[in-house]
LUMBA-488959 format. One line per 2 residues: number of its first residue (from 0); their letters; for each residue x, y, z of C-alpha. Coordinates in Angstrom, 3 decimals. Example, Ala and Ser with C-alpha at 12.3 -4.5 7.8 and 13.67 -1.06 7.14 Angstrom:
% residues 2
0) AS) 12.300,-4.500,7.800 ~ 13.670,-1.060,7.140
//
This chain:
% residues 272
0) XX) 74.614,78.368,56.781 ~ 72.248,80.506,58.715
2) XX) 69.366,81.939,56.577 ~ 68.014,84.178,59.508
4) XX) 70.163,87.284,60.082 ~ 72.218,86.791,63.229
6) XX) 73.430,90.077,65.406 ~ 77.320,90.830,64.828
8) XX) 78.537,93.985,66.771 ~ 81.250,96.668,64.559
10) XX) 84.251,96.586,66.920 ~ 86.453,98.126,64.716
12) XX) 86.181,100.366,62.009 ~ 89.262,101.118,59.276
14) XX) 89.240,103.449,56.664 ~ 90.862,102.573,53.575
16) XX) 90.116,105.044,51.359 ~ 87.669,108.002,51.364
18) XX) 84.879,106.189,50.088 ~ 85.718,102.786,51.738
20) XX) 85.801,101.106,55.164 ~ 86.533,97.364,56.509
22) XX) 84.308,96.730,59.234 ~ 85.543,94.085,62.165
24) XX) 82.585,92.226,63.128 ~ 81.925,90.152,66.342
26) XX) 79.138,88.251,66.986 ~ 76.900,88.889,69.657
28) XX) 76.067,86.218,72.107 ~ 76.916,82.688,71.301
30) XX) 75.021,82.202,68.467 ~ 78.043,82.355,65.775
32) XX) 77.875,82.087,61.829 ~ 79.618,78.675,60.083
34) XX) 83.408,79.388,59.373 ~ 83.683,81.089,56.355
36) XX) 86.104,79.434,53.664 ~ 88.315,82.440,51.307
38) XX) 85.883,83.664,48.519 ~ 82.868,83.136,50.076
40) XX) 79.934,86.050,51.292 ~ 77.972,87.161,53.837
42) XX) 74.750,88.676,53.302 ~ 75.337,91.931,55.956
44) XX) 72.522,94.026,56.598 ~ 72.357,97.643,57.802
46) XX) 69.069,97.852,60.425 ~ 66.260,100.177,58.560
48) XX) 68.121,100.209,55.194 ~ 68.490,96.809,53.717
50) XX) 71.394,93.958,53.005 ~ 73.822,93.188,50.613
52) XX) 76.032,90.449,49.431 ~ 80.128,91.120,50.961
54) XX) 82.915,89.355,50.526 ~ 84.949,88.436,54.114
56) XX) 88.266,90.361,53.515 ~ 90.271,88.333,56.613
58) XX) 89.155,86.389,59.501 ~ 90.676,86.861,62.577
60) XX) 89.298,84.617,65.526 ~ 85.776,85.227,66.368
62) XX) 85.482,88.357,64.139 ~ 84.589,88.764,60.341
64) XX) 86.284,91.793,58.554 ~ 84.186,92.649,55.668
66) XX) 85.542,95.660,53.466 ~ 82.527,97.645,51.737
68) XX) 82.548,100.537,49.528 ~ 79.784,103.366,49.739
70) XX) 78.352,103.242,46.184 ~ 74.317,102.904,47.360
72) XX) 71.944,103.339,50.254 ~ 73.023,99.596,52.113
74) XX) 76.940,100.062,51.848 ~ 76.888,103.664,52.350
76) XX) 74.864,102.895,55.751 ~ 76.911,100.104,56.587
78) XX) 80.630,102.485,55.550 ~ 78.962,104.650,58.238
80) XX) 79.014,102.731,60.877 ~ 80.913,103.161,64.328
82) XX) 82.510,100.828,67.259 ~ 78.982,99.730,69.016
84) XX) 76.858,99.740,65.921 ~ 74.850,96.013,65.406
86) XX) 74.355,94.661,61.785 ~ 72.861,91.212,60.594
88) XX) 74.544,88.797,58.966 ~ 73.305,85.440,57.104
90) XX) 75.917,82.733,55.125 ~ 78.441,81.691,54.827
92) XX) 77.622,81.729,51.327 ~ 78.775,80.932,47.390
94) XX) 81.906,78.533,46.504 ~ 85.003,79.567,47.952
96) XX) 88.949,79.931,45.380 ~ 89.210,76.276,46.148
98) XX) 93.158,76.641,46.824 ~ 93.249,73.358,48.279
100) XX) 93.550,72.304,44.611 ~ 96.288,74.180,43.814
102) XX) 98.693,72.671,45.736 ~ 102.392,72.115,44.370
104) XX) 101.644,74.887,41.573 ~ 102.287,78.364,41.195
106) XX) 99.573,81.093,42.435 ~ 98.970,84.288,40.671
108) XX) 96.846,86.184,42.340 ~ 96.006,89.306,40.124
110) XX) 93.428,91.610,41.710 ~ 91.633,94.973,40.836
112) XX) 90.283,98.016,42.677 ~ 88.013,96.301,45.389
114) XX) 88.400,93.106,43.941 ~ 91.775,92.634,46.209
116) XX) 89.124,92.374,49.301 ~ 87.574,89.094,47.952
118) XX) 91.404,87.842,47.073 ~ 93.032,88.746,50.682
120) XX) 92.197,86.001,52.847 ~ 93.521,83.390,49.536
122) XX) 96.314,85.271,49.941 ~ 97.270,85.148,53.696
124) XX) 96.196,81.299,53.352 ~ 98.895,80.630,51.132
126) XX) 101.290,82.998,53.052 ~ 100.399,80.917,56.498
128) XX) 101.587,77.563,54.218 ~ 103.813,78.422,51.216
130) XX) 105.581,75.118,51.500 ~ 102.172,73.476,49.740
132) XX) 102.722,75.603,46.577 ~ 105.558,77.068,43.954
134) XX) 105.570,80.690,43.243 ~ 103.113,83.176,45.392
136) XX) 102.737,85.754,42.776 ~ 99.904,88.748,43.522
138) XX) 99.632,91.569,41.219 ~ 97.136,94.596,42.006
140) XX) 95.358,97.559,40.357 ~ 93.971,100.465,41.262
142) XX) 92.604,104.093,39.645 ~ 95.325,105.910,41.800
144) XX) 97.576,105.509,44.881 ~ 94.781,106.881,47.016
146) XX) 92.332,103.978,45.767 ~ 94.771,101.152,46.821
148) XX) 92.861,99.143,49.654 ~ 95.024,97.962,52.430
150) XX) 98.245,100.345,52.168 ~ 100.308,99.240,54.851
152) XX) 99.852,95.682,54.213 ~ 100.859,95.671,50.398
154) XX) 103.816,97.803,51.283 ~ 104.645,95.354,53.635
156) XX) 104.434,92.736,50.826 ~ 106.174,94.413,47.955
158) XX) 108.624,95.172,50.269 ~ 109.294,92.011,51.813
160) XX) 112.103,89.187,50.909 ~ 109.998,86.295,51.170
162) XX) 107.689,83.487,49.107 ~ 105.362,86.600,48.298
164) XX) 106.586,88.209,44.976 ~ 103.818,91.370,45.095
166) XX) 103.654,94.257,42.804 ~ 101.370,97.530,42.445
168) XX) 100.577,99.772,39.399 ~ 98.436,102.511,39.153
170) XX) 96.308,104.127,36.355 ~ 96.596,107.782,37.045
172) XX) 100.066,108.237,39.241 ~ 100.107,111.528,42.281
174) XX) 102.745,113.400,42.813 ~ 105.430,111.804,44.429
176) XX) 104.300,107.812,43.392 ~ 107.421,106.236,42.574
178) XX) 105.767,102.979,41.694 ~ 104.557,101.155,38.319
180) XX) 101.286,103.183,35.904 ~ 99.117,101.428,33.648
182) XX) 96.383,98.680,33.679 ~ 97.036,95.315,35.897
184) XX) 97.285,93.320,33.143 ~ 101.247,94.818,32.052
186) XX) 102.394,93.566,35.437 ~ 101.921,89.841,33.574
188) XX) 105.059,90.653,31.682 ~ 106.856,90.589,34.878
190) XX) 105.323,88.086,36.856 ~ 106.765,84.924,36.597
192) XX) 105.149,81.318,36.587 ~ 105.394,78.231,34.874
194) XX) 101.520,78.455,33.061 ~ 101.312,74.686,32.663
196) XX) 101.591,74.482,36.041 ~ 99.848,77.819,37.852
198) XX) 96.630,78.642,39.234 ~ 95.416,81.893,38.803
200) XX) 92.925,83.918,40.910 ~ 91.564,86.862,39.660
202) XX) 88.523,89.272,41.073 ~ 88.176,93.023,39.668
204) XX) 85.613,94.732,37.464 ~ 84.607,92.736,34.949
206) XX) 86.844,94.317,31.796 ~ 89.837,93.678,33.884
208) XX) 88.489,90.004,34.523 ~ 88.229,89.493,30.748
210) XX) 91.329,91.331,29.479 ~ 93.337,89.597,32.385
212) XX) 91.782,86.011,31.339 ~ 92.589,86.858,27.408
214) XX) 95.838,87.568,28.681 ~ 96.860,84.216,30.829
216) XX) 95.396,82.329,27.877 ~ 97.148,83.575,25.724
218) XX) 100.553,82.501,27.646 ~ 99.285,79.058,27.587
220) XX) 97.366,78.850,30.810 ~ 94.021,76.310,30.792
222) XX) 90.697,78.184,31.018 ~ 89.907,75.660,33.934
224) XX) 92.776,76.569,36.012 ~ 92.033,80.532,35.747
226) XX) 89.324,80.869,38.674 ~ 87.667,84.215,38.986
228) XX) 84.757,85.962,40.925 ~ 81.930,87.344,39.700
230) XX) 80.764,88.743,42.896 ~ 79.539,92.102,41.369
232) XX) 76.437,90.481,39.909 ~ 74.652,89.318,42.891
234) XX) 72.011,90.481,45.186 ~ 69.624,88.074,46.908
236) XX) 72.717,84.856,48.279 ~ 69.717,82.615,46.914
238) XX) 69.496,82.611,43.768 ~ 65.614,83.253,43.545
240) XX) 65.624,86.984,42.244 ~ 67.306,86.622,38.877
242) XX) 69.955,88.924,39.345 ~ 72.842,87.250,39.049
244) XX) 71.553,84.771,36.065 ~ 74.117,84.121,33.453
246) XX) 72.946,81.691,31.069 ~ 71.865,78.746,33.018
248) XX) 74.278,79.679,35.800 ~ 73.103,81.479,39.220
250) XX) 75.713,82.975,40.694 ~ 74.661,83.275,44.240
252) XX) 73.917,79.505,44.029 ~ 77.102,78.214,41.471
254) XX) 79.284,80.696,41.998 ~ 80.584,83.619,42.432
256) XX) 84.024,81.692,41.908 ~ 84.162,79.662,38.552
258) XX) 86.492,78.818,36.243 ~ 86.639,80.622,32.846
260) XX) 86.072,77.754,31.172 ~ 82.664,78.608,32.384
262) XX) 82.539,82.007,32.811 ~ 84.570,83.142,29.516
264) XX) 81.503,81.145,27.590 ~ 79.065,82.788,29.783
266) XX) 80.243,86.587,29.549 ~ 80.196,85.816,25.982
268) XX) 76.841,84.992,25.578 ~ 75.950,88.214,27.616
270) XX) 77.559,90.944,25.351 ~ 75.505,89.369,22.216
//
C-alpha cells in the first residue's frame, strides 16, 4: 500500500448521472499502486482541494475507474475533472467482499443508489467465473431512473439469458419507466436463493443496509454470511482521526466490509 500520493492521469471521463462521474485513471510513469482486490479504496485527491476515501468501481488493465458523486468541495473537484487532469492516489486500502469464501453458494448482491459502485467489480468477478458459485442474484435501487449508475450495463444484465439473474426498481418512476417502484428490499420476494446456503453483499445508505439485513435474517440467512460496507463513514484510510469509530471498530482500519454479525451490534449501539 502506498501511503504517499502517487500521480494517476483522468483518461476518461463518464457521466452517469447529472451529479455523478466515473473517472478512468492511469498512472503516470511506472510507479503503479498495489492491485486493488473488489471492495477496497483509494484515497484520491483533487490538487489544491483535498482527498477522499473512493471505492474502485472496475479495473481494467493499468487503469482504476473510481465513480464519485459531487456532494462536497473534494468530489465536486474531482466530478470536474477532464481527459489530462492529474490526481493523487494512496491504498489500496480497507478489507475487500472476500468472495473467495463464497464459493459453491448463492450470491445476492443487493445494492443502493451509489452503493452499486463499491458492489460492481464483486459482480463482474463472479460473472468472469460463475462455475465457482450457485445463483448470481443482484438486485439494485435507486431514487429514480435518472439516478441509476451504469445504465447500459444493467440493461445489459436484466436483459441478458445468462448466470446473472438482475433486477431494478425505482422509488419515484418517470414517465415512460416500465420497470419495478418501491424500496430494494421488495425485490427479496423475487429473488431466489437457498439462505442456508447464500452469501449476501450489500452496500447502500445505511437505512437500506439495515432494513435489507432485517430482511435476509429474517428468511433465515446467518448474520455472518450477510457482508456489507460501511464505506460512508470514513475519511482519513488510517484510522487516526476518529471518524469512522464504531464502538471499538475503525472502519478505515477493520473494515469498511464486515459482517453484520458485527456491524448489526455496532449500528445498534450507535442509535442509543
Amino acid at each position: 500500500m502506498s501511503e504517499v500520493p502517487l500521480p494517476y492521469q483522468v483518461t476518461r471521463v463518464r457521466d452517469e448521472t447529472t451529479d455523478t462521474v466515473s473517472l478512468a485513471l492511469a498512472p503516470v510513469g511506472p510507479a503503479r499502486l498495489a492491485p486493488f482486490a473488489p471492495g477496497q479504496f483509494a484515497m484520491v485527491y483533487a490538487f489544491g482541494v483535498g482527498e477522499i476515501p473512493v471505492s474502485v468501481s472496475r479495473i481494467e488493465g493499468r487503469e482504476l475507474i473510481h465513480t464519485v458523486r459531487a456532494v462536497g468541495a473534494v468530489s465536486a473537484a474531482l466530478c470536474a475533472l477532464r481527459p489530462g487532469a492529474q490526481v493523487g492516489l494512496r491504498g489500496p486500502f480497507g478489507t475487500g467482499w472476500e468472495l473467495e469464501r463464497a464459493a459453491g453458494q448463492d450470491l445476492l448482491i443487493v445494492a443502493g443508489g451509489i452503493g452499486l459502485a463499491p458492489l460492481r467489480p464483486l459482480v463482474l468477478a463472479a460473472l468472469a467465473d460463475p462455475h465457482q458459485y450457485g445463483r448470481l442474484g443482484l438486485l439494485v435501487g435507486a431514487r429514480s431512473p435518472d439516478d441509476l449508475l451504469y445504465a447500459r450495463q444493467l440493461g445489459a444484465w436484466t436483459t441478458a439469458h445468462g448466470p446473472l439473474h438482475c433486477a431494478v426498481t425505482v422509488d419515484r418512476p418517470a414517465a415512460g419507466w416500465r420497470g419495478q417502484v418501491g424500496v430494494v428490499t421488495t425485490l427479496l420476494n423475487g429473488a431466489r436463493f437457498e439462505p442456508e446456503n447464500t452469501t449476501a453483499f450489500i452496500c447502500g445508505p445505511e437505512v437500506m443496509i439495515r432494513a435489507t439485513a432485517r430482511d435476509l435474517l429474517h428468511r433465515g440467512l446467518p448474520a455472518e454470511r450477510i457482508r456489507v460496507s460501511l464505506e460512508r463513514n470514513m475519511r482519513c484510510a488510517t484510522g487516526h482521526c476518529g471518524h469512522c469509530q464504531l464502538g471499538g471498530v475503525l472502519l478505515c482500519r477493520d473494515g469498511p466490509v464486515i459482517g453484520w454479525d458485527q456491524a448489526g451490534s455496532l449500528l445498534s449501539v450507535r442509535e442509543l
